[in-house]
N, C-alpha and C positions, 0 to 999 in steps of 0.2 A: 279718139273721142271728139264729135263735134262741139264744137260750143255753141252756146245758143245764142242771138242775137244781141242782147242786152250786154251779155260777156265780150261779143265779138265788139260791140261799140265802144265798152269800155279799156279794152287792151287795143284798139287804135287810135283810141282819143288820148288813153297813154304814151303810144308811142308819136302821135303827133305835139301831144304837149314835150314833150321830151327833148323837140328840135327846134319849137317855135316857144310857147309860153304859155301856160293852160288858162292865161286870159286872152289866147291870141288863135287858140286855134280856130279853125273854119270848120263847123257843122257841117257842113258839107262836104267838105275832102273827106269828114270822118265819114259821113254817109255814103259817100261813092265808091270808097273804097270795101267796106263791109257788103258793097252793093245792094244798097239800100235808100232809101228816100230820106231827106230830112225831117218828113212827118212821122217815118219811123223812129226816127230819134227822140222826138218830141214826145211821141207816145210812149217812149218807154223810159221818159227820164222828166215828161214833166214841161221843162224848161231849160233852157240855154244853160242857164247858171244851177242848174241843178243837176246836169248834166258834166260842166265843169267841178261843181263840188265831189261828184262821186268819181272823177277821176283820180280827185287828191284823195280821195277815199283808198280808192286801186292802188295808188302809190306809194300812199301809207304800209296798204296791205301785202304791197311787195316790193317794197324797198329801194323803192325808186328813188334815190338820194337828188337828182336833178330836181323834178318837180316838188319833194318837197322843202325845198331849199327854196323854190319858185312862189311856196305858200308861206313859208315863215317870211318873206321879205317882205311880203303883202298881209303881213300879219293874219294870217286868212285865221279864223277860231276855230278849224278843226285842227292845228298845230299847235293847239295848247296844249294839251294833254299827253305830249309826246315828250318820250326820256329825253334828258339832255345827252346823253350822249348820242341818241340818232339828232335831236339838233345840229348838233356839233359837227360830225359829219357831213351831214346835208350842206353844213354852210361850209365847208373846207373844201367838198368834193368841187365846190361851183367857184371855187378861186381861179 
């Protein structure tokens, strides 16, 4: 099954937050790699930081213990409403 673009951006902005820091990654590398334009990014997320938020979203959504360990540090507010025990993790996994 193909993914559609907006998916495809969000599971490489995942996996570049994952290496670098999902306030650090390059819109661009996401977009190059998806073989895409940064205006496509833009179009489908809005904004940089809106773009960044729905990655913490993805990661949330699948368990990506690196980045959201990357958003509780940054006290980011969509890491409020997450069990303490995926906290917990998140912050142990990144020791």
């Amino acid at each position: 099954m193909k993914l559609n673009i907006k998916a495809r951006l969000l599971a490489e902005g995942l996996k570049e937050a994952t290496v670098t820091h999902y306030k650090d990654m390059n819109i661009d590398t996401v977009a190059k790699a998806c073989k895409c334009s940064r205006g496509t990014v833009m179009y489908n997320f809005g904004s940089s930081w809106n773009f960044r938020n729905d990655v913490i979203r993805e990661a949330i959504r699948m368990g990506n213990l690196t980045v959201i360990a990357q958003a509780l540090v940054d006290r980011n507010p969509l890491t409020n409403d997450l069990d303490m025990k995926v906290k917990r993790s998140a912050l142990n996994s990144s020791l």
